[in-house]
C-alpha positions in Angstrom: 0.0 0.0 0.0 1.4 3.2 -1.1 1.8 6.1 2.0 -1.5 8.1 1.1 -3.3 5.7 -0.6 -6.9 6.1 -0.2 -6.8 10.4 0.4 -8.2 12.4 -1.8 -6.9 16.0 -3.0 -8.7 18.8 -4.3 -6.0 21.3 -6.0 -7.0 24.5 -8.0 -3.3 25.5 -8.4 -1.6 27.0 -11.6 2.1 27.4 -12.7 4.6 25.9 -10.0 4.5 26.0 -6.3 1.1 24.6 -5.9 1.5 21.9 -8.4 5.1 21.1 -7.3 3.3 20.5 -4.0 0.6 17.7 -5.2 2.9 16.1 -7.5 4.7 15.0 -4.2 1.6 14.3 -2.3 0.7 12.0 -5.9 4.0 10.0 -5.4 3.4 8.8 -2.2 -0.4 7.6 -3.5 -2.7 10.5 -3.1 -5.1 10.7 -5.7 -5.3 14.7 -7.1 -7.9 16.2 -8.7 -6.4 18.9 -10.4 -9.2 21.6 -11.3 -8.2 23.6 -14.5 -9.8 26.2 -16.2 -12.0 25.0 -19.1 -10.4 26.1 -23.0 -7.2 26.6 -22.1 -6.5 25.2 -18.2 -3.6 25.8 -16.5 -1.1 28.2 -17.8 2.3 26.6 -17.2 0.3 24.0 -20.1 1.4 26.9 -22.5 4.8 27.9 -21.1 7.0 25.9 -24.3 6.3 22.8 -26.3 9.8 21.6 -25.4 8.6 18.0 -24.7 7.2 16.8 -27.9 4.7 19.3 -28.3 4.0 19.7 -24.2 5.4 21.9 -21.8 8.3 21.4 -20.1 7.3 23.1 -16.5 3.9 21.0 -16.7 5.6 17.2 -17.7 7.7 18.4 -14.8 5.1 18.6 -12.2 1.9 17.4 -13.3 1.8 13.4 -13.9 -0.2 11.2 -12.0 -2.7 13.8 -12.0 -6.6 13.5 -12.8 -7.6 17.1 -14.6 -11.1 18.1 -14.6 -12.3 21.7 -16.1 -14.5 23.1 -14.3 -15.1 27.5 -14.8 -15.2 28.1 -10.9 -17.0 31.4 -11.4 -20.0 29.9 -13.1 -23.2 29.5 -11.1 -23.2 25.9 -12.1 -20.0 25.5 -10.7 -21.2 25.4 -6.8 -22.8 22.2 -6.7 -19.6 20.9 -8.0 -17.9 22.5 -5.9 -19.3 22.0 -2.8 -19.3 17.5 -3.9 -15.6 18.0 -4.8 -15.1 19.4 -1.1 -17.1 17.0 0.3 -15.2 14.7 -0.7 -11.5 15.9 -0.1 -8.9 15.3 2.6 -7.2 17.9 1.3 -7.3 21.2 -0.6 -4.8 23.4 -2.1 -5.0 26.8 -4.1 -2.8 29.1 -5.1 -5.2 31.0 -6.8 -5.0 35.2 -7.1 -5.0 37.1 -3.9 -8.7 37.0 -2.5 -9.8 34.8 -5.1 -10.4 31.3 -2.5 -12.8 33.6 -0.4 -14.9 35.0 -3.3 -15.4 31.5 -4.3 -16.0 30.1 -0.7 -12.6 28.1 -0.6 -11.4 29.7 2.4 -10.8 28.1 5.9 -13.5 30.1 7.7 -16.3 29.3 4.9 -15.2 25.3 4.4 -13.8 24.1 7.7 -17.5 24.9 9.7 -18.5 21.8 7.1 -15.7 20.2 6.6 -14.0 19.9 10.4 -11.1 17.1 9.3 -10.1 18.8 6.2 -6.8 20.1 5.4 -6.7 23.3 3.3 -3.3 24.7 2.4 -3.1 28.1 1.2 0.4 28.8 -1.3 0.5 32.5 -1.9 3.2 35.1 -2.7 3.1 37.3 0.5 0.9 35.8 2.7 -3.5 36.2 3.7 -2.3 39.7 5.5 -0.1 42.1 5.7 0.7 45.4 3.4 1.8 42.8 0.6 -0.8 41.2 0.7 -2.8 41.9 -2.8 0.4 41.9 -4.9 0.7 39.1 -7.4 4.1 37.3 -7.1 6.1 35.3 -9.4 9.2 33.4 -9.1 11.2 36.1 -9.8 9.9 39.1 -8.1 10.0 36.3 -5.1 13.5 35.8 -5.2 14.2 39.1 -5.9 12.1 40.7 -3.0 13.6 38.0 -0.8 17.0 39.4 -1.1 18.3 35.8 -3.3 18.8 37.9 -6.9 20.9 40.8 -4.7 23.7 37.8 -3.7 23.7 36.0 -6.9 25.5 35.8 -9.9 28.5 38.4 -10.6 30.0 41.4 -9.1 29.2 43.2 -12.2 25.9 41.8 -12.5 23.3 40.3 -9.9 21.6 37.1 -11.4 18.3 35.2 -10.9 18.6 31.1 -10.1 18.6 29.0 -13.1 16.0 27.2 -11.6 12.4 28.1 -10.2 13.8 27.9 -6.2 11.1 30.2 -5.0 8.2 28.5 -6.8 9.9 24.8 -4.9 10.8 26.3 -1.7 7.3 27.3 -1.0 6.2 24.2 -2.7 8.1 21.8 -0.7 7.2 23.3 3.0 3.3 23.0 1.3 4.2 19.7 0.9 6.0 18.5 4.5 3.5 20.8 6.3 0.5 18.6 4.5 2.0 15.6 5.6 2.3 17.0 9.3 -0.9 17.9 9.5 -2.5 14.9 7.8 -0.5 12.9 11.4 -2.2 15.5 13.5 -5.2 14.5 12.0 -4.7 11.2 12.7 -4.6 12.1 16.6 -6.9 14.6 17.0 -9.7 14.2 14.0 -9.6 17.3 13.4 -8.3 19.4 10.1 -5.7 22.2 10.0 -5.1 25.1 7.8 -1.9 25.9 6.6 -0.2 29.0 4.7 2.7 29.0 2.9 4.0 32.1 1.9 6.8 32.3 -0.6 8.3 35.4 1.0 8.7 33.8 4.1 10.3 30.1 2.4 12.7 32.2 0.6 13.6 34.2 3.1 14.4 31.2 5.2 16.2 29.6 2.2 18.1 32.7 2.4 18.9 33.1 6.0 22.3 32.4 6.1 22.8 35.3 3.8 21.1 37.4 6.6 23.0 36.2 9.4 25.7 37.0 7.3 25.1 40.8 7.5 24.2 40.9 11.4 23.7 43.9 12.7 24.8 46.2 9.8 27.5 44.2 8.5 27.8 44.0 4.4 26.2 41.4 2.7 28.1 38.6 0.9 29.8 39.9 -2.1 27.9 38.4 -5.7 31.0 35.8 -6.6 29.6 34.0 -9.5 29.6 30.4 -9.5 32.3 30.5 -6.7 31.2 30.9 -2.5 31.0 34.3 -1.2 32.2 33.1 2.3 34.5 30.0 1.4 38.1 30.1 -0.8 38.8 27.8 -2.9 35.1 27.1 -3.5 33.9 26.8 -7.2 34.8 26.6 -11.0 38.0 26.1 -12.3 39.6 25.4 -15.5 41.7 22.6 -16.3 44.2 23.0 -19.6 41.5 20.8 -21.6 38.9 23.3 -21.1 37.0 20.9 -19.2 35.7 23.2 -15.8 35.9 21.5 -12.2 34.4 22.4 -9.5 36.1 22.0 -6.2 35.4 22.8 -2.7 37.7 23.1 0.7 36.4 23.6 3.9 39.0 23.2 6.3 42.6 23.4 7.2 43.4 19.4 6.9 41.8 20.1 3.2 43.7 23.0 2.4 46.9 20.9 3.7 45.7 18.2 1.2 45.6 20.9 -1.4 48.7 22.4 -1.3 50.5 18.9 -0.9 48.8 16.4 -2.9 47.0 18.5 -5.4 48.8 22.1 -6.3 51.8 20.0 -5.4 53.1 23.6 -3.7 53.7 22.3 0.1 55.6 26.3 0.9 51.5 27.3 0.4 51.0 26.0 4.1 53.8 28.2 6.0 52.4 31.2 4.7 50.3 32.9 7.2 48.2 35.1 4.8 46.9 31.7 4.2 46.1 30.3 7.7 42.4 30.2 8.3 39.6 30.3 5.3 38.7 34.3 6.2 42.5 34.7 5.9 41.9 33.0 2.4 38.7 34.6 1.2 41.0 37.7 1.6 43.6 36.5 -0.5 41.1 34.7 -3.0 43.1 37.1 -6.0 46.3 36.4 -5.3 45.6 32.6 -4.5 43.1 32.0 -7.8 46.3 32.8 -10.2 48.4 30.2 -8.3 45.5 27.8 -8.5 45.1 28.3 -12.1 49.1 27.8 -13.0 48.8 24.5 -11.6 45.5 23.2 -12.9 45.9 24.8 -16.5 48.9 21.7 -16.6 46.5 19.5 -16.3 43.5 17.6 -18.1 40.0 17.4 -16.3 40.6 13.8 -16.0 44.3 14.5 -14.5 42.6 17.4 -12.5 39.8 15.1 -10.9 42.1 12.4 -10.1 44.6 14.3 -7.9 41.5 15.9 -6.1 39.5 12.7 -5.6 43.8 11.1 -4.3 43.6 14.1 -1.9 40.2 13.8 -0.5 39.0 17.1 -2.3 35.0 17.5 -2.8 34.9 17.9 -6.5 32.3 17.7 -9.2 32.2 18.5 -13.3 30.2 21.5 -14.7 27.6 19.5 -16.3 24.8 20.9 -18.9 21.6 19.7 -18.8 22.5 16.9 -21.6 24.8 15.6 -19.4 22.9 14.7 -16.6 20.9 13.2 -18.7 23.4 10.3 -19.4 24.8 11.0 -15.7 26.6 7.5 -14.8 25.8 7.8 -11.6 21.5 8.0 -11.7 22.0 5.5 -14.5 24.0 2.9 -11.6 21.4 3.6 -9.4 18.4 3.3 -11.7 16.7 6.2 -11.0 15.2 6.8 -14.5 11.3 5.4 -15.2 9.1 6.2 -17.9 5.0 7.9 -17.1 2.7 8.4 -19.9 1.7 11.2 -21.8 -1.2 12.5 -24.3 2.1 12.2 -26.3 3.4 9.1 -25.6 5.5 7.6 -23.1 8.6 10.3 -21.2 11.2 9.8 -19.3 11.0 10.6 -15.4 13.4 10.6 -12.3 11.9 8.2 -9.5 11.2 10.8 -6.6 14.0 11.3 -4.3 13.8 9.2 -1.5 11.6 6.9 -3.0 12.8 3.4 -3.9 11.2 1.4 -6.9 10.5 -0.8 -4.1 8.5 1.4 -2.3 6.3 1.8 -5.3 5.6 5.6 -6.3 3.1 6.4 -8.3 4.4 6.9 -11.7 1.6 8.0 -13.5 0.8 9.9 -16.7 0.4 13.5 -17.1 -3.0 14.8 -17.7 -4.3 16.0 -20.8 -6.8 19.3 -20.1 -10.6 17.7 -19.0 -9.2 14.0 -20.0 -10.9 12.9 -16.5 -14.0 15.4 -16.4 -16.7 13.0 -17.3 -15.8 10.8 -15.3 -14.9 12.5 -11.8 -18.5 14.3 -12.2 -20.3 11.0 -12.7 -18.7 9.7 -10.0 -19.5 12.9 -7.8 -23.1 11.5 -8.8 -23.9 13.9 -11.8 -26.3 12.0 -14.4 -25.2 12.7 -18.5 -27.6 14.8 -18.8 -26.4 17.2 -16.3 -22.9 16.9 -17.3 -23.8 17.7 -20.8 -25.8 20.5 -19.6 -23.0 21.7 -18.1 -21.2 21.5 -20.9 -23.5 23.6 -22.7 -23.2 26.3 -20.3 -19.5 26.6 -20.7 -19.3 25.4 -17.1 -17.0 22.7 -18.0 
């Protein structure tokens, strides 16, 4: 029996954070109901046709998924409504601001009827608050978290490559779900919880803050190096081929300098003692560094660091991990289904094939309407009335 087999969740959630969220709670056996808008649905659907005509965000977080259109705003939507609620364990929305309440999804208006529900509110900046109205994005997130101000040059600060925001706030959705669906299981009763993805980013963040204590400056934008650590990040061997590396503490830097730079003086040089000592030097150090390695293939390069005990790792592209050895050893590649054929998926971290996750295949928009209304105990006639109206 798979984790959360048997519980039923209700998601009206668009782009990433919400549907990052149930994807997880699908793996582990939940069955989601995805509600999408009817015509065009959600509109990470639309974002690219990267993946054989389908979009790359939506393969990414969608499979296993049942998607029923439904236009929440229409008057025939309620009765639907109120059956689909009835019938949940769990709800999640990361609609517009205000939007749950106008449509009576909010904790005060369901929980009265619904006492062992869970509803889990995902919004930018929280259900209060001066903020509270703004729409928020990935971007804006990280930016008004203070992430985009630490990253990428010192010429230039730099989004993250990838959506960090939209899965921070997705996965404490997700492990706060889980919590509450174990309270329930003491007490009876539901929960409501609220993710903000200010507040997840700031907390993915709060080293950075800690780091500028009481007025102190903030890390300086280093690239793909560390702000706070030397050596930490990309070099180049003589092949071309970048490496990164990473020491963090004196009997690695002694392993370094003797094993790897081959430069054993390095250690007797107190300007060197100590990584703040080091962060100082990082542009009279990074020269030295770069003699040595530009003698050197990747291969040659890797192999002295991995004889030294030196964290290491290859700049990889995206193609590359792809054909990584390592997920290939382990077996972590499956294949779901698609309105386009079978994809390839990474198994869920965590999750052993043993252990079952549900693997299933990503929606097409309405492929399950008929049939989630006839089981919510609408007759054909109703459903095709509703389809008439435009309500589905």
């Amino acid at each position: 029996m798979r984790t959360l087999q048997g519980l039923t969740v209700v998601t009206f959630e668009h782009a990433i954070a919400a549907p990052f969220c149930t994807r997880h709670l699908a793996d582990l056996g939940a069955r989601v109901i995805k509600v999408e808008r009817p015509g065009s649905g959600d509109f990470a659907r639309n974002y690219d046709t990267r993946v054989r005509g389908l979009a790359s965000h939506f393969v990414w977080v969608n499979r296993s998924k049942e998607s029923l259109t439904l236009d929440i705003k229409h008057p025939q939507a309620k009765p639907v409504l109120d059956a689909l609620m009835a019938k949940a364990d769990v709800v999640v929305q990361n609609l517009a601001p205000g939007a749950a309440a106008r449509l009576g999804l909010s904790w005060d208006q369901l929980a009265p009827k619904h006492p062992q529900l869970t509803l889990c509110d995902i919004s930018g900046y929280g259900l209060d608050g001066p903020y509270r109205d703004k729409k928020a994005y990935d971007l804006l997130i990280q930016s008004e978290a203070g992430l985009v101000s630490i990253s990428g040059t010192p010429e230039e600060p730099s989004k993250s490559g990838a959506s960090v925001a939209d899965i921070a706030s997705g996965m404490y959705a997700y492990s706060n779900i889980l919590a509450a669906l174990l309270r329930r299981h003491v007490s009876g009763k539901g929960s409501h919880i609220e993710v903000s993805m200010l507040e997840a980013m700031t907390e993915w963040t709060s080293y950075a803050l800690y780091y500028t204590y009481d007025g102190a400056p903030p890390p300086p934008r280093a690239g793909a190096s560390h702000a706070a650590i030397y050596p930490y990040g990309p070099f180049t061997a003589g092949d071309g081929v970048t490496v990164i590396l990473a020491v963090q503490n004196e009997r690695e830097w002694t392993s370094l300098c003797r094993t790897v730079l081959q430069l054993p003086d390095l250690l007797t040089n107190a300007d060197y003692a100590g990584n703040a000592k080091r962060v100082a030097q990082r542009d009279v150090l990074k020269p030295m560094l770069e003699g040595v390695f530009k003698q050197l293939t990747g291969p040659q390069l890797i192999a002295r660091l991995d004889e030294a005990g030196i964290a290491n790792a290859q700049l990889n592209d995206m193609e590359d991990v792809w054909q990584h050895p390592q997920l290939k050893a382990r077996n972590r590649w499956t294949e779901i289904g698609s309105p386009v054929g079978n994809l390839k998926a990474l198994l869920p971290p965590g999750m052993q094939r043993e252990d079952d996750p549900l693997m299933g295949p990503v929606p097409a928009l309405g492929e399950h309407t008929d049939s989630i209304l006839g089981e919510l105990g609408f007759s054909t006639g109703e459903i095709d009335s509703m389809k008439s109206a435009g309500a589905i």
